[in-house]
C-alpha positions in Angstrom: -27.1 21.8 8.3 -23.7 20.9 7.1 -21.4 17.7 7.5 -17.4 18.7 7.5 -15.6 15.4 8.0 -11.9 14.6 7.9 -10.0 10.7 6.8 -6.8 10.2 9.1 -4.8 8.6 7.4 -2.3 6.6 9.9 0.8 4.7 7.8 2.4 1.8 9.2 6.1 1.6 8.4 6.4 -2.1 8.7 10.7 -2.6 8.4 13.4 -0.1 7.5 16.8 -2.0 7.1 19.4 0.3 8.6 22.0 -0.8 5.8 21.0 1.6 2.9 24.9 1.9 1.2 25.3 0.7 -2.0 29.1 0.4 -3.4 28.5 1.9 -6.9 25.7 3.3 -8.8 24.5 5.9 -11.9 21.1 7.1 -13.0 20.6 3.6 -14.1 22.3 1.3 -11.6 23.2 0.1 -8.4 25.4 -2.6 -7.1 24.9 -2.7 -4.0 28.3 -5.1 -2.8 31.1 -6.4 -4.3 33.7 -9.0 -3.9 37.2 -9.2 -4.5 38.6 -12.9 -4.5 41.1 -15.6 -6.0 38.4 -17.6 -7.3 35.4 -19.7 -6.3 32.0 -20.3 -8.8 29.9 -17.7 -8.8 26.4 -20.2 -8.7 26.7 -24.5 -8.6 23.7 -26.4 -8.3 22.7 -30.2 -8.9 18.9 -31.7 -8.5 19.9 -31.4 -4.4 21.4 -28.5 -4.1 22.9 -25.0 -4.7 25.7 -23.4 -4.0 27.0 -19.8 -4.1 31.1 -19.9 -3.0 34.0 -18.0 -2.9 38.1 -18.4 -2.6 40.2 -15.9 -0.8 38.4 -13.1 1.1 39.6 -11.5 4.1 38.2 -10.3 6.8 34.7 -11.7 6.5 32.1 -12.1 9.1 30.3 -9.3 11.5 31.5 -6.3 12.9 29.0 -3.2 14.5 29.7 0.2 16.7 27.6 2.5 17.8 27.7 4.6 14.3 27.9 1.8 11.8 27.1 -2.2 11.2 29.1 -4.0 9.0 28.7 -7.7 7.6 32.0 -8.5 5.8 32.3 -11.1 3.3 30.5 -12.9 0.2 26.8 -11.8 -1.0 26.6 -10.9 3.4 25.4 -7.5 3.0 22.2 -8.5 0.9 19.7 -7.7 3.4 15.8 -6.6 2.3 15.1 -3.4 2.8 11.5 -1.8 2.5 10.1 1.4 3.0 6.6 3.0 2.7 6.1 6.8 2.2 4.0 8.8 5.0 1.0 11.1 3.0 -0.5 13.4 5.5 -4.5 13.9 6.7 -6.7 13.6 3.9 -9.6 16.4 3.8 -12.7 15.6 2.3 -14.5 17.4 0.4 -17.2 19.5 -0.4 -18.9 19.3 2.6 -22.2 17.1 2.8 -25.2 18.3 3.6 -26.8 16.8 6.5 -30.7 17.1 4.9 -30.4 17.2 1.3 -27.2 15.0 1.2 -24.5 14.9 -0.9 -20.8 13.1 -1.8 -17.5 14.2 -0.2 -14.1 12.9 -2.1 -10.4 12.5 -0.7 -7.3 11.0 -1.4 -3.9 10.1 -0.7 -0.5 7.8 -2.4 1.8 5.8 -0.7 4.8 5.0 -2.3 5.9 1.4 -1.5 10.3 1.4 -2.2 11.9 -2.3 -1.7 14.9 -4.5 -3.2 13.2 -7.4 -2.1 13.3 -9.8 -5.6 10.0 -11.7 -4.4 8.8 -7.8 -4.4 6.2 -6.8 -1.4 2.6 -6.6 -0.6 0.4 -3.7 0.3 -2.3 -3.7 2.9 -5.2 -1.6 3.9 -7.6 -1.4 6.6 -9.8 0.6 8.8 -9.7 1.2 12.7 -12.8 1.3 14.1 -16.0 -0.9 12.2 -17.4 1.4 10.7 -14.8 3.1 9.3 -16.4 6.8 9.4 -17.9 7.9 12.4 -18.5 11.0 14.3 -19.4 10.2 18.4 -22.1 7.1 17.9 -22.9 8.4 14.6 -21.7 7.1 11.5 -21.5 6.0 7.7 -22.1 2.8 6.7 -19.3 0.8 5.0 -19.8 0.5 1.9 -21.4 -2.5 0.5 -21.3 -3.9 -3.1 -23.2 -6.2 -4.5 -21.3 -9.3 -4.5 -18.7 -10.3 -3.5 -16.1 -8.4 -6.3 -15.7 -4.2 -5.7 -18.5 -2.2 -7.5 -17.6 -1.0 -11.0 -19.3 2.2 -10.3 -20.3 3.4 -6.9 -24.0 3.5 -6.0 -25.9 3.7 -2.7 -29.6 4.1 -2.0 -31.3 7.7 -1.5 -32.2 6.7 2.1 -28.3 5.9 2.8 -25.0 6.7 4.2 -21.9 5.2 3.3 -17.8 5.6 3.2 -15.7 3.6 0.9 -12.6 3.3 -1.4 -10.8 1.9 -4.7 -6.9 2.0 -5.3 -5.5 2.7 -8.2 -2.2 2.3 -9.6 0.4 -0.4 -11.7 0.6 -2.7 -9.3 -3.0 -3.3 -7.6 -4.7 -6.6 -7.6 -7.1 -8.4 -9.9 -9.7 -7.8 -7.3 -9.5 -4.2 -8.2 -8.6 -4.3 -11.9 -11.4 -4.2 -14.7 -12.7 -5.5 -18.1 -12.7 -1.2 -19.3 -17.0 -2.2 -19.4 -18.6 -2.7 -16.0 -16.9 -5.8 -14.3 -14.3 -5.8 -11.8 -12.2 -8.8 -10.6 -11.6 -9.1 -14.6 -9.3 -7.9 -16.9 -6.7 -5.5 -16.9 -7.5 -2.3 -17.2 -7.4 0.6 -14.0 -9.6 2.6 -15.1 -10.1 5.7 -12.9 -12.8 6.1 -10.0 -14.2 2.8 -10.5 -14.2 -0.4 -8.8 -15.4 0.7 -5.2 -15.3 -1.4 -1.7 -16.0 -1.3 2.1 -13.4 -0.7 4.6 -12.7 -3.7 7.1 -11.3 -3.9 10.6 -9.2 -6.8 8.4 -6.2 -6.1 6.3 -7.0 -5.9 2.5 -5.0 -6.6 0.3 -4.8 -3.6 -3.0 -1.0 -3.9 -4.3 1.4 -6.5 -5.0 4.2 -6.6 -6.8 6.9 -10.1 -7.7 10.5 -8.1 -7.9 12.3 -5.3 -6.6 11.5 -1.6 -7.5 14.8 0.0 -5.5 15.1 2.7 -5.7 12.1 4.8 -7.4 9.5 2.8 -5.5 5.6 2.2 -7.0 2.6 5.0 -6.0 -0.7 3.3 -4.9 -3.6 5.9 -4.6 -6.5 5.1 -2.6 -9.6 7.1 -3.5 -11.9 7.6 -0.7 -15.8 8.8 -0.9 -18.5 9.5 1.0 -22.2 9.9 0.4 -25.3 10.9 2.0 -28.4 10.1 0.1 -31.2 12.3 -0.7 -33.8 10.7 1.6 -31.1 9.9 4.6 -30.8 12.5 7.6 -27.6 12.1 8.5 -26.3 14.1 12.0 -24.2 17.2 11.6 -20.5 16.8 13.1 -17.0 15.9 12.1 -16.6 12.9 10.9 -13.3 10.6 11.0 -11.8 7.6 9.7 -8.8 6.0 11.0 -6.8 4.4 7.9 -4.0 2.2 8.5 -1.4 1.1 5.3 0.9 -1.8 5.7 4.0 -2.8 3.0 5.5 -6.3 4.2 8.8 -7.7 1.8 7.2 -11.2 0.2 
């Protein structure tokens, strides 16, 4: 008896601005607007306050049609943008077998893109609890120890469980390691390790503090599922429903 089961992975685009010109650029650059003026200080400031001025522009303030939106005038068209790439349905595999068990493997990346400075956050959660489940069947979610991710995944013979780890330069401390056999410690990424449970909750597995316009930063999210030795688990296609969230900090 044999298990075939398939991840869906849904993305959530969370905010696309629709101003994406830029007035000048190379390989290596981008300004994105410019001003042309009789004068004015560029950044003023005292202990109450800071101020950012101009002398001399023209033609400043808001102006749209249906083809085009314009916002005329000193540091206006610095507007946040973000953007999160779209990875299709995620296959796992090798099929499990229903009676003598066995671990199925998946993934897929979403590249995060913003010009935010503050940077952006990346989210992840599931859409039904459990995350895996075929009619009123299902995996378990998988369940660590304590409260940190599991440096390496491990389930009992007589279970069945679904879970994930991301990898990538900008995931959290919760998911980074000491390069040993402790997560939440450390630096290091190393690969396949450092495994948790999917939540009807958002979790939170990137962050970054600045801007990364325009190449953008890859998180992978690793997904695995096991049946154990001594666990019977009922044939059918099983499905997860994964949703991915990038808000601008």
């Amino acid at each position: 008896m044999l298990l075939v089961f398939f991840l869906v992975a849904i993305i959530f685009l969370p905010s696309l601005s629709n101003i994406l010109a830029y007035t000048m650029g190379s390989t290596n650059y981008r300004i994105q607007s410019d001003s042309l003026n009789a004068g004015g200080i560029d950044v003023g400031s005292s202990t109450g306050y800071k101020l950012q001025d101009t002398i001399g522009e023209m033609a400043t303030g808001d102006s749209a049609s249906t083809t085009y939106k314009l916002k005329a005038g000193y540091r206006q068209m610095q507007e946040i943008t973000i953007s999160l790439s779209s990875p299709g349905d995620v296959t796992m595999s090798p099929a499990i077998n229903g009676v003598t068990g066995g671990t199925g493997n998946g993934s897929a990346s979403w590249t995060t893109t913003t010009d935010d400075p503050a940077g952006y956050t990346l989210k992840i959660k599931a859409g039904t609890d459990p995350a895996l489940k075929y009619n009123s069947y299902s995996f378990a979610d998988y369940t660590p120890v304590g409260a940190i991710p599991d440096y390496s995944w491990l389930i009992d013979s007589a279970d069945s469980e679904f879970g994930f780890t991301p990898e990538g330069t900008d995931i959290v401390a919760k998911y980074k390691d000491n390069g040993l056999d402790t997560c939440g410690t450390g630096s290091d990424t190393t690969t396949d390790k450092c495994w948790y449970g999917f939540s009807t909750t958002d979790e939170t597995v990137s962050r970054s503090s600045s801007s990364n316009s325009p190449s953008g930063v890859a998180t992978t999210v690793k997904f695995k599922a096991q049946s154990g030795s001594a666990h019977l688990q009922l044939e059918g296609d099983y499905t997860a429903t994964i949703t991915v969230t990038a808000i601008a900090n």
